[in-house]
DSSP file (Angstrom, degrees, kcal/mol; ACC not computed):
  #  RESIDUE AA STRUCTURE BP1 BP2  ACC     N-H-->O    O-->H-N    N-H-->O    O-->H-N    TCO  KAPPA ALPHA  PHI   PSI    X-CA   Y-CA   Z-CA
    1    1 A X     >        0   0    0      0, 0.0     4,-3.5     0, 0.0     5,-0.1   0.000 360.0 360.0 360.0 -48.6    3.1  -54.7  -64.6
    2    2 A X  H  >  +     0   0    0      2,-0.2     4,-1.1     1,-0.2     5,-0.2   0.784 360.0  54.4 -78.7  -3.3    3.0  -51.2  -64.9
    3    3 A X  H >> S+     0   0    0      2,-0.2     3,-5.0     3,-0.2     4,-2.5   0.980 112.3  58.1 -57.7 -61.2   -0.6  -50.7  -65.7
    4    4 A X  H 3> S+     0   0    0      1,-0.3     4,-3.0     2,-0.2     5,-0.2   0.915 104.9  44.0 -14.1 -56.8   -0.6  -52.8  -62.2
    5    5 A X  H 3< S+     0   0    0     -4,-3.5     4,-0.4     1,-0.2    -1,-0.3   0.758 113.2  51.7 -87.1   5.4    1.2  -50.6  -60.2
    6    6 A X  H <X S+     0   0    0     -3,-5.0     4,-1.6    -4,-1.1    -1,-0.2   0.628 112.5  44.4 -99.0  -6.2   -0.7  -47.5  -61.5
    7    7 A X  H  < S+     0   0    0     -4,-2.5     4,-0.3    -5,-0.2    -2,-0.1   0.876 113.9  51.4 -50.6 -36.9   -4.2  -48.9  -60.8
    8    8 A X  T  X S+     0   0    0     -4,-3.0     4,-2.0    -5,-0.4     3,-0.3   0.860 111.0  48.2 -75.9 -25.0   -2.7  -50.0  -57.5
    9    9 A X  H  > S+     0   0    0     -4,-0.4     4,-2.4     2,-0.2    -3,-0.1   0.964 114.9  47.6 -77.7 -68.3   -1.2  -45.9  -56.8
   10   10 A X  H  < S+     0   0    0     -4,-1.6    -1,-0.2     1,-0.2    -2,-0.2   0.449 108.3  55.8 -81.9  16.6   -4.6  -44.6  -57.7
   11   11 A X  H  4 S+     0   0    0     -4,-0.3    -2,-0.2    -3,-0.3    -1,-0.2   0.834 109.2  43.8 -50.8 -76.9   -6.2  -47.0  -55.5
   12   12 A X  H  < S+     0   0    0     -4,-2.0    -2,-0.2    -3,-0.1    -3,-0.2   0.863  95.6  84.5 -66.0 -50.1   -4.5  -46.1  -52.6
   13   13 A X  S  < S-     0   0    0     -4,-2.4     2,-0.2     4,-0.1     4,-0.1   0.043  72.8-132.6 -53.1 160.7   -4.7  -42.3  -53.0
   14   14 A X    >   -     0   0    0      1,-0.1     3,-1.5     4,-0.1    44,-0.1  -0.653  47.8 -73.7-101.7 170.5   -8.4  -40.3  -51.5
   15   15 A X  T 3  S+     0   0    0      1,-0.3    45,-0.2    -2,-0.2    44,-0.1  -0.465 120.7  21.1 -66.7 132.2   -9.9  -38.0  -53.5
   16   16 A X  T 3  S+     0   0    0     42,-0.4     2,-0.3     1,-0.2    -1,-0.3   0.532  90.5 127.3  94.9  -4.8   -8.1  -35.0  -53.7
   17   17 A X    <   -     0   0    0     -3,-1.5    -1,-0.2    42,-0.2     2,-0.2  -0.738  50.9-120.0-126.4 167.7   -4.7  -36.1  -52.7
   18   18 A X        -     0   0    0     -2,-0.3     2,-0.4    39,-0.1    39,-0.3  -0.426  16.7-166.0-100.3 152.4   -1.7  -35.6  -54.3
   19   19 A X  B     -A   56   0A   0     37,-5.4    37,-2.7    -2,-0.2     2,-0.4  -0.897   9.7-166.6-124.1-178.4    1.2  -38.0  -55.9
   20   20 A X        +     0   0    0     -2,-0.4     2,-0.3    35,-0.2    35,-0.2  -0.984  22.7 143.6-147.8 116.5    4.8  -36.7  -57.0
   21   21 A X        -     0   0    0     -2,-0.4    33,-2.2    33,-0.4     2,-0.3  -0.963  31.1-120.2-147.4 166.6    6.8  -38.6  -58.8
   22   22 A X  E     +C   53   0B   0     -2,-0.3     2,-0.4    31,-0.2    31,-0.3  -0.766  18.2 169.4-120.6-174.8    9.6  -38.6  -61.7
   23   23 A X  E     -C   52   0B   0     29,-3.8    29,-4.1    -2,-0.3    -2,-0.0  -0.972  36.9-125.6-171.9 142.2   10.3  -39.6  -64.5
   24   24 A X  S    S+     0   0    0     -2,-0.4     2,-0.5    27,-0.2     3,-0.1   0.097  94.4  37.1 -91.9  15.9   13.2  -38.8  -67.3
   25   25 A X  S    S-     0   0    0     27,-0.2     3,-0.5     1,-0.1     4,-0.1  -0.934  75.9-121.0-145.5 164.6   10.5  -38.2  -69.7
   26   26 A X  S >  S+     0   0    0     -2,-0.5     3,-3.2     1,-0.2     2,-0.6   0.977  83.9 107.0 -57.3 -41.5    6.9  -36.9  -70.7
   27   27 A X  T 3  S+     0   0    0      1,-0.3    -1,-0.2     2,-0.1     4,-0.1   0.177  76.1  36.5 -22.0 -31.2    6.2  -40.1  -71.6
   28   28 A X  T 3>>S+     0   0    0     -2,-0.6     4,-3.5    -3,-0.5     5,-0.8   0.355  91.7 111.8-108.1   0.3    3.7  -41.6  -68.9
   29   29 A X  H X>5S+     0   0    0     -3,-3.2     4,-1.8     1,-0.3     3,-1.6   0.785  87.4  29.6 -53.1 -96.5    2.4  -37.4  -69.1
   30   30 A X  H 345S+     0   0    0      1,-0.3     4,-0.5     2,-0.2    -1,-0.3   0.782 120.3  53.9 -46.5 -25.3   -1.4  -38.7  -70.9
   31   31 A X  H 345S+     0   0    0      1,-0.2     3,-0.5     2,-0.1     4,-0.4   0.961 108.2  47.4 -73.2 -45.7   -1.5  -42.0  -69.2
   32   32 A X  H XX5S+     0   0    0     -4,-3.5     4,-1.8    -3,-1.6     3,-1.6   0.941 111.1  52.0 -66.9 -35.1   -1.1  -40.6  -65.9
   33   33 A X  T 3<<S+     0   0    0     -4,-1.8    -1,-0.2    -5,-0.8    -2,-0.1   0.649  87.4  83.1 -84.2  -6.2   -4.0  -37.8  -66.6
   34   34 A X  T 34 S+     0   0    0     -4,-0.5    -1,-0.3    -3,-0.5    -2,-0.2   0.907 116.4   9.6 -55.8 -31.7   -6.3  -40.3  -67.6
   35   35 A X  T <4 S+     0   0    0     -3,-1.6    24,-0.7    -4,-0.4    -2,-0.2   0.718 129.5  67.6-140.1 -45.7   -7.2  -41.0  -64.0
   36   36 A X  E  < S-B   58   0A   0     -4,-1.8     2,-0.2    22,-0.2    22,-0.2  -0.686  73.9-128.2 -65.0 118.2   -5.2  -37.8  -62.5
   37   37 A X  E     -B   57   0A   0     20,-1.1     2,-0.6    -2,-0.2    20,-0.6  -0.609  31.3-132.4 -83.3 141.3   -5.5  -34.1  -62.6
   38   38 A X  E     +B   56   0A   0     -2,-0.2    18,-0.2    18,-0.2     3,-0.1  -0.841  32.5 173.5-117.9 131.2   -2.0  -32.9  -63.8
   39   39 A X        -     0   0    0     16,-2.6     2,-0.3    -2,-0.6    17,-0.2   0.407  65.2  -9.0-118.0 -25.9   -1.3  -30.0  -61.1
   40   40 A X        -     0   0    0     15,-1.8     2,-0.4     2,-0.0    -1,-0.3  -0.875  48.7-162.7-174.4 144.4    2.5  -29.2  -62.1
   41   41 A X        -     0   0    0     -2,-0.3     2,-0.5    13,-0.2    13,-0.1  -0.496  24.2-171.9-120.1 174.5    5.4  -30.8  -64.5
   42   42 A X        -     0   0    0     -2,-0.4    11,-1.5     2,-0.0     2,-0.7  -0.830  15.7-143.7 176.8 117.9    8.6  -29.3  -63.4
   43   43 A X  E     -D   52   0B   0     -2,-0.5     2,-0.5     9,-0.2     9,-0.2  -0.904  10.8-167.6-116.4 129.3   11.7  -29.9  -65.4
   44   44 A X  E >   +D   51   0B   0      7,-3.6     3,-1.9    -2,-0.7     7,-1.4  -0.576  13.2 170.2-120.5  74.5   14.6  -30.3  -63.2
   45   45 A X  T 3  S+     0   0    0     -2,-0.5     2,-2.7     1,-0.3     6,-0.5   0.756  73.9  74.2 -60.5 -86.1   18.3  -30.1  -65.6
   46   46 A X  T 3  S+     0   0    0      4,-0.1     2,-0.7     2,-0.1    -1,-0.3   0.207  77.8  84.4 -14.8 -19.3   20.3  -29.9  -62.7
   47   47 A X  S <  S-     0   0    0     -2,-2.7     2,-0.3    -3,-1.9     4,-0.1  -0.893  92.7-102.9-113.0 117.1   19.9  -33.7  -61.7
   48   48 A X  S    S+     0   0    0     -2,-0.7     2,-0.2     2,-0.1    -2,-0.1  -0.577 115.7  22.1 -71.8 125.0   22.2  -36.0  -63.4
   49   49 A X  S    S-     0   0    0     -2,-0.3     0, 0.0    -4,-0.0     0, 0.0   0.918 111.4-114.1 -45.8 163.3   20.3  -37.3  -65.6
   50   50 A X        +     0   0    0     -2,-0.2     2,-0.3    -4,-0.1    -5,-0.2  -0.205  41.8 178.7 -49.6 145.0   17.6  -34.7  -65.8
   51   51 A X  E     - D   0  44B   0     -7,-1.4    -7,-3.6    -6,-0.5     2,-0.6  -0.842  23.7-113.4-142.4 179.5   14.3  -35.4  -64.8
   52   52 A X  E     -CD  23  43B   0    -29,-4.1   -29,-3.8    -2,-0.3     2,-0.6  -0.949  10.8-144.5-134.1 175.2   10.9  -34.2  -64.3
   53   53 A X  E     -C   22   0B   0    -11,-1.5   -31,-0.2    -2,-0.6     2,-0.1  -0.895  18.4-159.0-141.2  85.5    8.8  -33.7  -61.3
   54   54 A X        -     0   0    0    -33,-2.2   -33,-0.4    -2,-0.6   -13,-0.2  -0.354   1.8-164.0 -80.9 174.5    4.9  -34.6  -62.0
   55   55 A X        +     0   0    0    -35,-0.2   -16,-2.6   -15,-0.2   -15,-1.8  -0.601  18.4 176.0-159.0  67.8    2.5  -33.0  -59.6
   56   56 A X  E     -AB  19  38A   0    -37,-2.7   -37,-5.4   -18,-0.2     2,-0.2  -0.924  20.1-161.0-120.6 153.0   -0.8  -34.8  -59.9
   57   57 A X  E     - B   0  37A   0    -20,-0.6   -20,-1.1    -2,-0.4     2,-0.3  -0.545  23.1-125.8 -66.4 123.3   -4.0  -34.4  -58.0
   58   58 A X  E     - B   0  36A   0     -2,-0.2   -42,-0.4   -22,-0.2   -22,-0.2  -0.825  28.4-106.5 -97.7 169.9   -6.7  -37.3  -58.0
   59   59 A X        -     0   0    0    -24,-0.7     2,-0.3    -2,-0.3   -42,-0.2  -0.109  29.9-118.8 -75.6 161.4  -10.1  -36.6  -58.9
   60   60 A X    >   -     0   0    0    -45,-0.2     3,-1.1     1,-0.1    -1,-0.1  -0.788  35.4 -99.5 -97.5 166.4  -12.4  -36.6  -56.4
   61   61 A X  T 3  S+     0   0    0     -2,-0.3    -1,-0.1     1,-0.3    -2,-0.0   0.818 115.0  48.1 -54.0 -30.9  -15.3  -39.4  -56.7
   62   62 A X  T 3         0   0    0      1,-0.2    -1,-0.3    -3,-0.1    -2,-0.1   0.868 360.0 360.0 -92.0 -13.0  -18.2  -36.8  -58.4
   63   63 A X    <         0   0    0     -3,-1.1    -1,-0.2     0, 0.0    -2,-0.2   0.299 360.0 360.0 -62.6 360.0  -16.2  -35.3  -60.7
């Protein structure tokens, strides 16, 4: 299921455009940059639990 729903994310996005999401780990950090340009990780302690704040880019089609 989750491969699913990130085929289906980086479907939907155009070249070049960004998603944001979080996550309470690194964990998805190399899966997501398989496909995905990593533009910013942000670690946010302040949010019960802590989390982080991915920042990725897609690739554009010639790259």
């Amino acid at each position: 299921m989750r491969d699913h729903i990130l085929v289906q994310m980086t479907q939907a996005l155009r070249p070049g455009g960004l998603l944001v999401l979080y996550q309470y780990s690194l964990h998805m950090k190399q899966t997501l940059a398989e496909e995905l340009i990593i533009e910013n990780i942000q670690f946010v302690p302040y949010n019960l639990p802590p989390v982080y704040v991915y920042t990725y880019r897609k690739k554009d089609d010639d790259a």
